[in-house]
Every structure is written in structure tokens, then in C-alpha cells.
C-alpha positions as CSV (number, residue, x, y, z in Angstrom):
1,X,33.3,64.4,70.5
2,X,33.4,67.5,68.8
3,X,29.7,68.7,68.3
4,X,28.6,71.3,66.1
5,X,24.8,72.0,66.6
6,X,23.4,74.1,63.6
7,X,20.2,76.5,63.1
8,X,20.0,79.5,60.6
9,X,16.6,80.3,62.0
10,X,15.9,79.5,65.5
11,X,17.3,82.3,68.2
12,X,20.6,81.5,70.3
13,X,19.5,80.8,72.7
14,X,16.0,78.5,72.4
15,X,15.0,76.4,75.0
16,X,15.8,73.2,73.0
17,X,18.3,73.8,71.5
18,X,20.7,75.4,73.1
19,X,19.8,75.3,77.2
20,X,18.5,71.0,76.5
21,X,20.8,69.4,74.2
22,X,23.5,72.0,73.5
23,X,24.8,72.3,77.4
24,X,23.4,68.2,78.1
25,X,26.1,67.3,75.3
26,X,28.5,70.2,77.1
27,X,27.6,68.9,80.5
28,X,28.5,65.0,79.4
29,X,32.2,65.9,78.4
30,X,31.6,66.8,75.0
31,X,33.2,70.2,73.0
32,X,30.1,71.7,71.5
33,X,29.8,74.6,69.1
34,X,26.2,76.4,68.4
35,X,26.4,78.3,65.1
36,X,23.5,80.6,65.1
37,X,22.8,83.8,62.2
38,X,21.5,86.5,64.9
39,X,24.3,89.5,64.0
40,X,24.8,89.4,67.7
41,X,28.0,88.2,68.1
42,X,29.9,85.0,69.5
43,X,29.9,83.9,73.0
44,X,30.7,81.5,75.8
45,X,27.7,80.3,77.7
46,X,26.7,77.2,79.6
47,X,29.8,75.6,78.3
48,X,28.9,75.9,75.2
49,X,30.7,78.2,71.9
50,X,28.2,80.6,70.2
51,X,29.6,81.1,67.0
52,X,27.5,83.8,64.6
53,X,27.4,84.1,60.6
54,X,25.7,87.0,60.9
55,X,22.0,88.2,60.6
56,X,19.5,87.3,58.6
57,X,18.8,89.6,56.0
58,X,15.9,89.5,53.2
59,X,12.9,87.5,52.9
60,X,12.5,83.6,53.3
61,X,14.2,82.8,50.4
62,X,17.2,85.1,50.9
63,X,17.3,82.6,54.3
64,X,16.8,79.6,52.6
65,X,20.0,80.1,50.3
66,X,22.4,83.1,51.5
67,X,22.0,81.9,55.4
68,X,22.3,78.3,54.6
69,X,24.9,78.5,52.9
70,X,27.0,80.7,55.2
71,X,25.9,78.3,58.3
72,X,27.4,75.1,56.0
73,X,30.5,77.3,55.4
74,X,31.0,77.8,58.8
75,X,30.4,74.2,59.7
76,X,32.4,72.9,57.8
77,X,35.5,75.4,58.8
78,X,34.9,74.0,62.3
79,X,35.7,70.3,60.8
80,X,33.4,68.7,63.7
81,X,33.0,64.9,64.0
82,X,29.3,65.3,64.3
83,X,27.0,68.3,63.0
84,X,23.6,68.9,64.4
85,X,21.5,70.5,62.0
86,X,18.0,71.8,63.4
87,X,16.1,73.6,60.5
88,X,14.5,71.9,57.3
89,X,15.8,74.3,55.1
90,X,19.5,73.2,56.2
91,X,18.9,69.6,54.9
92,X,21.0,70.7,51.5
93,X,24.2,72.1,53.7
94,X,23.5,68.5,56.0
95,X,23.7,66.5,52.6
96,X,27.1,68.1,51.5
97,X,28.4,67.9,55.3
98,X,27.9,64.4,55.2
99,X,29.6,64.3,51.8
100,X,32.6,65.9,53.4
101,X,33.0,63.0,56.2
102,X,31.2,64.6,58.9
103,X,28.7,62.7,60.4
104,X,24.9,64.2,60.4
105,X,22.3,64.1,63.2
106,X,19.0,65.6,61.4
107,X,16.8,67.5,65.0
108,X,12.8,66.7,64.0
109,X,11.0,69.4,65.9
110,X,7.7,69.1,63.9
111,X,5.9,66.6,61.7
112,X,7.1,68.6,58.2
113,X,5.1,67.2,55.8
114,X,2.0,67.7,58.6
115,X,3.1,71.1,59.1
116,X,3.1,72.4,55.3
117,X,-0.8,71.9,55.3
118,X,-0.8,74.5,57.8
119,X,1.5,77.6,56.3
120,X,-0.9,80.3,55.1
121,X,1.8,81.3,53.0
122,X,1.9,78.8,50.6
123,X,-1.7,78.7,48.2
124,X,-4.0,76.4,49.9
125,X,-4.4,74.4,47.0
126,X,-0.9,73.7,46.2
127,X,-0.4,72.6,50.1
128,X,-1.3,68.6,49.6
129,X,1.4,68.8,46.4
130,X,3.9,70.9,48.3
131,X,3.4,68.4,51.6
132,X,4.1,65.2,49.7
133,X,7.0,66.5,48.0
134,X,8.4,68.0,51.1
135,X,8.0,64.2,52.4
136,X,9.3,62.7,49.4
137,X,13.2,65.3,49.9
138,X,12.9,64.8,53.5
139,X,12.9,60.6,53.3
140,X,15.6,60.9,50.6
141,X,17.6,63.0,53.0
142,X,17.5,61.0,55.8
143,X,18.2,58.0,54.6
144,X,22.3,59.7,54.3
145,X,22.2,60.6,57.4
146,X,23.4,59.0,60.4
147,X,20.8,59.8,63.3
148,X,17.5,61.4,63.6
149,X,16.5,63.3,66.7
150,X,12.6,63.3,67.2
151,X,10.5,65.5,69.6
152,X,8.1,62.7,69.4
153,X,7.4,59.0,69.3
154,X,5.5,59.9,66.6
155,X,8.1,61.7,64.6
156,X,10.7,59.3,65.3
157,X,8.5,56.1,64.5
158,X,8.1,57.9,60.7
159,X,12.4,57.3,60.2
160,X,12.2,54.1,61.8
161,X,13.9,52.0,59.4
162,X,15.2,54.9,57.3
163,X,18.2,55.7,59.2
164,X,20.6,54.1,61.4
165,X,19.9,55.4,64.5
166,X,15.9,57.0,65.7
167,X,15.6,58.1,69.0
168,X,12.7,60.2,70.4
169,X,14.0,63.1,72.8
170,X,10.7,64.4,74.1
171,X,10.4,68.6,75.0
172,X,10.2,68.1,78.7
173,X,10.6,70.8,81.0
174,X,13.8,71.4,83.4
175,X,12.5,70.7,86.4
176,X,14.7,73.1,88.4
177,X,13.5,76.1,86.5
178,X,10.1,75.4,86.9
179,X,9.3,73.8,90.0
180,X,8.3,76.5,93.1
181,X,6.8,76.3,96.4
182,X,4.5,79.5,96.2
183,X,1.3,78.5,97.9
184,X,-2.0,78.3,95.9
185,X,-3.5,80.9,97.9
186,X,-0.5,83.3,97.2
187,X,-1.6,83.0,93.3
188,X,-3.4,85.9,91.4
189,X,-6.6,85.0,89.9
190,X,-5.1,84.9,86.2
191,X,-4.5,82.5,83.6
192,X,-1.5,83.1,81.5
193,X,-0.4,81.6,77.8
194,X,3.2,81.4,77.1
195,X,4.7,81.1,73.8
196,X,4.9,81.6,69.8
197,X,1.8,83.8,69.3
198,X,-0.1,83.3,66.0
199,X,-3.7,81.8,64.9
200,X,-3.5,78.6,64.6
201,X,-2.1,78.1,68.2
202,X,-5.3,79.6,69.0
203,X,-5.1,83.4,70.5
204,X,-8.6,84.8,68.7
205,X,-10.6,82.5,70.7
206,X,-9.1,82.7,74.1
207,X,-9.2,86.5,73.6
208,X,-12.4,86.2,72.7
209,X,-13.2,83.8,75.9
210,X,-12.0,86.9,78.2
211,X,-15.0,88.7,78.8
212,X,-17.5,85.8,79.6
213,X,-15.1,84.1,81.8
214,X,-14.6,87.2,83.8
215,X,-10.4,86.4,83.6
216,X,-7.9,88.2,83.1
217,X,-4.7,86.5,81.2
218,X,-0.7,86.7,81.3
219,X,0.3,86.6,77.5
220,X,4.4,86.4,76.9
221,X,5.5,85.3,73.4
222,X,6.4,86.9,70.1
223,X,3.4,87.8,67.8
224,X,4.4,85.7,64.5
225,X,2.2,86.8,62.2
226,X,2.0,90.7,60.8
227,X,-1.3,92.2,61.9
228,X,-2.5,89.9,64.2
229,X,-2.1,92.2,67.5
230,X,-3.7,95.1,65.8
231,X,-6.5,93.0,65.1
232,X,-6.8,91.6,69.0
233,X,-6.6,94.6,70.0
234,X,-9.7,95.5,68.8
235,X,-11.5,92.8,70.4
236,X,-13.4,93.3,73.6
237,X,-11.5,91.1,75.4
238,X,-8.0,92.6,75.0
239,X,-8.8,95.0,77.6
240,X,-8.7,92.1,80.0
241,X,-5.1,90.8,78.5
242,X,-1.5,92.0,80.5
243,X,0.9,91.8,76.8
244,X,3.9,91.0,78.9
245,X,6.2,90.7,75.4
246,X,9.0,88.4,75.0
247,X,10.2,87.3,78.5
248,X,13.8,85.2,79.4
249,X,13.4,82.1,81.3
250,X,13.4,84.2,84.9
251,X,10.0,86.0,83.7
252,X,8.4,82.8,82.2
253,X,8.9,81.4,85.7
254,X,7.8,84.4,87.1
255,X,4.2,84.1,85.6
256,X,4.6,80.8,85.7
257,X,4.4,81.6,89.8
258,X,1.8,84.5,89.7
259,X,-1.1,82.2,87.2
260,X,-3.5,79.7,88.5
261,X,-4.2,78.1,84.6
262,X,-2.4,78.0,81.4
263,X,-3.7,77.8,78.6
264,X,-2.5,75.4,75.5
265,X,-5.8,75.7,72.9
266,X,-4.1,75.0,69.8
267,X,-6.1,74.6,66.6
268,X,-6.2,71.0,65.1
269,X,-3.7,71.3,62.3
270,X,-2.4,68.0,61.3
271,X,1.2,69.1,62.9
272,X,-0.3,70.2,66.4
273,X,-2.6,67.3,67.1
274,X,-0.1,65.1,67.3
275,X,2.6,67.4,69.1
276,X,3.9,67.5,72.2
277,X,3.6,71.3,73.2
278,X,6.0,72.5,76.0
279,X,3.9,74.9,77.3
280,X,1.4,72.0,78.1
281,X,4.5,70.4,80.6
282,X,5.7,73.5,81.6
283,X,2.0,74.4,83.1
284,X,1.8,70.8,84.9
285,X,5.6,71.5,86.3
286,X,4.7,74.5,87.5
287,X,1.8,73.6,89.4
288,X,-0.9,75.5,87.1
289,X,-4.6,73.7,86.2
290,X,-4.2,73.5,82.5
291,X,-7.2,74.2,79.7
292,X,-5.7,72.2,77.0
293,X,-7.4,71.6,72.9
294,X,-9.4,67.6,73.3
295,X,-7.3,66.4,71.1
296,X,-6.0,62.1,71.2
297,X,-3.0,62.4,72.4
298,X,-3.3,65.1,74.7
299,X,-6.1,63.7,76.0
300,X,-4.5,60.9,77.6
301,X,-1.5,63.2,79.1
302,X,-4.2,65.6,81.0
303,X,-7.0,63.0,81.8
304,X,-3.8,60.6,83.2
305,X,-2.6,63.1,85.1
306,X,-5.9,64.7,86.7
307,X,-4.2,67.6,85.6
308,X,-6.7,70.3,83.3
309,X,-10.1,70.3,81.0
310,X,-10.3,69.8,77.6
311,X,-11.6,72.2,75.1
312,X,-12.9,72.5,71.6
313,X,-9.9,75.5,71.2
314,X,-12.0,77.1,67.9
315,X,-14.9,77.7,70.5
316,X,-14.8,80.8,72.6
317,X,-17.4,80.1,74.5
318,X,-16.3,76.0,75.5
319,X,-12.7,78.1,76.6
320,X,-15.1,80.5,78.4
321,X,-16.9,77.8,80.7
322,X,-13.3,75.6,81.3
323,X,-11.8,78.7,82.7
324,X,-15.4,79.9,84.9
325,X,-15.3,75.9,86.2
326,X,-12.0,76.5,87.4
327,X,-11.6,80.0,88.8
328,X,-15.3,79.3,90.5
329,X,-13.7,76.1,92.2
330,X,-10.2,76.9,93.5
331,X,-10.1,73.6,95.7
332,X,-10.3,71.6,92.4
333,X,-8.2,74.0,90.0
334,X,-5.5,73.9,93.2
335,X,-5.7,69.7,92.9
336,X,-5.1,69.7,89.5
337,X,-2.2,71.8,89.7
338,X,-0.8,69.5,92.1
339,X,-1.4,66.2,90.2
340,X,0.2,67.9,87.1
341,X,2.9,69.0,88.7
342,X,3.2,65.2,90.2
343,X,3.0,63.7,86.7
344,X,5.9,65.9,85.1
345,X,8.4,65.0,88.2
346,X,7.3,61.2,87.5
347,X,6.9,60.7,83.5
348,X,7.9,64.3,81.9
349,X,11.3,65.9,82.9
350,X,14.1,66.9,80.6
351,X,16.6,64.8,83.0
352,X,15.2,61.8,81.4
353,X,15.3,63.0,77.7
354,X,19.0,63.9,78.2
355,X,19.9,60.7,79.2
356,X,19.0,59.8,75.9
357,X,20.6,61.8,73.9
358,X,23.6,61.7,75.7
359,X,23.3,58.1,74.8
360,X,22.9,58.5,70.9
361,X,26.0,60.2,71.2
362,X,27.7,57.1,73.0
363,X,26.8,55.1,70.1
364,X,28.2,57.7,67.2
365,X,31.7,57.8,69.0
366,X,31.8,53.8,68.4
């Protein structure tokens, strides 16, 4: 089939997107176009066209109109069988792609109507409002569309019924990226957090955590919020952080090899509780002891697996003790590693995942 997979805010090449279900689709024997609004350029990579509209320019609402509407332009120039849209805010463009005969696959990355509570732009007052009409557009949506692609059971079970096709297609890590047979003992005494950097996912208290765990910590990710670094940087414990910037997949794995614990203490917003955070699988693949937020869900992943302690992530000091427990007792931080690392090669790997989607794709060609 001829694919087109759609974002006008998500970088060219994100994990998900582009290196999971952009080259799986390529890889299966499908013709599969990425348009992207970067100002970078087309390309060629993984089997896969890059095709650009051209940067983003203005605030969120010159993205929300002016970018959408050059991403549905250029979509529907391509005249694809299928267009897979991966932004919210491209749900409009989906609507009049599906008008135009083109069949839609809507890509759920995160609970929306969850996640609305949480966006400290938007007046905490007006959030509940804003959430249920958000739901209210989004159900209306979908029910046009052809397939929904969920990060989580979760998502997916909330379009059950709504849609002709719902299939979960879980965030699991490629194994081959991840998996490494550096020896416990060849590890530095760090913990590292990889990833989107902003409050809510939790970076005040593990900062914070630094000096009474006696740790130092491996932080890669983009700061998403303006003002936030200054502000850690002021904190006591920034002197014990290495701010190792935006890394490509070679340096995640990289840390990913140096780190005995990773770190996934994100706050308990109604959109992360029920999540399924990469980082959490990319930590068990690689063989790190995890400290992960107690939350339900995750719960059962790291007290299945052996695999980490759980945290209340607003509390420096509970962060403090999980990491002092683990760096004091390297026997038992080493057997975690290795019974998360078992887990993700039995129950969480991308292989798995593809397979599905490759099959949701069998079932649109019919």
C-alpha cells in the first residue's frame, strides 16, 4: 500500500514514529512517505521518503492552522491509500483526508482528554471544560475514521466500538539497539534519566534527591519548558548532574551502557499514571535497576519483573533512599537489571508490536 505517515509537530525522526512503524511498514513491502514540518529538507532513510513542508514558524496557534494545513496539502498531493496522522491537532486535515477517499489511521500516543488536565498553559480552571470537549471532538472524529493506533490497552479499549478497527501497538524497545554485554562491574556508579525534560515528568525532585543519595546522574533530553534549567541549576544538587543535551540513538545507548539505574519518577497526572513510558522498557532492556513512580500499572510491570523500587516521585527524599538501597547493594541492583532485562526480551520488545501493526495494515488492503 501506499502509506503516508503524518506529524506537523513531532521531529523526523522520533523513535515511534519514524524508526518503529514508519521503516516496520517499509520493511513489510509497503511504499511509505513521512511528511514532517522541520525546514530541514527531504530525504531517503530506512526505506522510508522524508518529505518536509517546512518549519514551523509562530506560536501554537500559528501550528495548529498554517502547519496543519500545509501537512493536509501535502498529503493529499501524495494521493496515498492510507494516511497516518500522529498529532491531535491534525484531526481537522484527517477529517477532510478521509473526505477525499483516503483512508485514515488516527496514532493515540497519549490519553488526550487525560492529558489536558495537565497543560499548565491552559487556566486551571477551564482544564475539566477544555478536557471534556477535547473528548467530546476526538470521539466524533474517530468515529470517520478507519483505524485507531493505541500506545496502550488502555487507549485503545476507549475507541473500542467507535471505530472499525482498534489495535494497541505498545512503545517497546528494539531490542538490538539496546541490548549489550558490558559487565555489571564495568558500569559507573551513576544513574541516568533519559527523555522529554519538564516538571511533571519529575526532574525537581530527583535533582533534589542528588545530594542525600550521594549519586551522580546522566540527564539526556530536551528541557520543554522555558526557565526550568535555570531554575535546577540553582539547586544544590545540580552540581552532581552530567547535562549530556539531546543525544541520537548511539549516545542513549551509550549511557544506557555506562548507568547502573534509570530513573522514570513521573508525577501522577491522569495521562502518566496510566502510560506506558519507554524509558521504563528501555532501562529493563538495557540491563539498568529501575526507580520507577508506585503507580497501578507500573507497579505490576516492575514488581513482575523483579526489576526496580517504587517511589512516591513528588518526594525527594523516598527517591533519595531507593537510589542509597541500590548503589549500597550492587549484588541486588545487578539482579534486578538482569531480571528486567529478561522481562523486555520475553513480554516487551518492539518485534512483537510490529507484527501487529503490520497486521492492521493486512486488514486495510482487503
Amino acid at each position: 500500500m501506499k502509506i503516508a505517515h503524518l506529524s506537523s509537530a513531532h521531529p523526523r525522526h522520533d523513535i515511534r514514529i519514524f524508526i518503529k512503524e514508519c521503516q516496520s511498514l517499509a520493511a513489510a513491502g509497503h511504499d511509505v512517505t513521512l511528511v514532517v514540518a522541520d525546514g530541514q529538507g527531504d530525504e531517503t532513510r530506512g526505506g522510508v521518503n522524508i518529505v518536509d513542508v517546512g518549519p514551523k514558524s509562530g506560536g501554537r496557534f500559528s501550528r495548529m492552522t498554517g502547519t496543519v494545513r500545509r501537512v493536509k496539502d501535502r498529503a493529499l498531493s501524495l494521493k496515498p491509500d492510507v494516511a497516518h496522522f500522529h498529532d491531535p491537532e491534525l484531526i481537522p486535515a484527517a477529517l477532510a483526508l478521509k473526505k477525499a477517499g483516503i483512508k485514515v489511521v488516527y496514532d493515540v500516543h497519549e490519553d488526550l482528554p487525560r492529558q489536558v488536565l495537565a497543560k499548565p498553559w491552559i487556566p486551571a480552571l477551564a482544564r475539566p471544560l477544555v478536557s471534556r470537549a477535547v473528548e467530546v471532538m476526538e470521539r466524533y472524529a474517530v468515529r470517520r475514521f478507519d483505524a485507531v493506533v493505541a500506545a496502550t490497552p488502555l487507549i485503545r479499549d476507549r475507541f473500542k466500538g467507535l471505530v472499525p478497527i482498534a489495535v494497541d501497538v505498545c512503545n517497546y524497545p528494539i531490542l538490538e539497539e539496546l541490548l549489550n554485554d558490558t559487565c555489571w562491574e564495568d558500569r559507573q556508579d551513576v544513574a541516568c534519566y533519559l527523555g522529554g525534560i519538564t516538571r511533571i515528568r519529575g526532574i525537581s525532585p530527583i535533582v533534589a534527591a542528588l545530594p542525600e543519595a550521594g549519586v551522580r546522574l546522566k540527564l539526556a533530553g530536551p528541557w520543554s519548558e522555558g526557565g526550568l534549567r535555570d531554575e535546577m541549576v540553582k539547586q544544590q544538587g545540580w552540581q552532581l548532574v552530567d547535562d549530556l543535551g539531546v543525544l541520537d540513538r548511539a549516545g542513549v545507548a551509550a549511557v544506557l551502557r555506562e548507568a547502573k539505574v534509570g530513573l522514570v519518577t513521573l508525577f501522577p497526572t491522569p495521562n502518566y499514571v496510566e502510560a506506558l513510558p519507554i524509558k521504563l522498557f528501555e532501562y529493563m532492556a538495557a540491563g539498568l535497576a529501575v526507580v520507577a513512580s508506585d503507580f497501578p500499572v507500573w507497579r505490576g510491570i516492575v514488581d513482575d519483573a523483579g526489576c526496580g523500587l517504587l517511589v512516591d516521585p513528588e518526594d525527594p527524599a523516598a527517591i533519595a533512599l531507593a537510589l542509597k538501597q541500590l548503589f549500597a547493594d550492587p549484588e541486588r541492583a545487578r539482579a534486578m537489571g538482569a531480571a528486567g532485562r529478561e522481562a523486555v526480551q520475553k513480554k516487551y520488545s518492539w518485534a512483537a508490536e510490529s507484527e501487529k501493526l503490520v497486521a492492521l495494515y493486512e486488514k486495510l488492503e482487503n
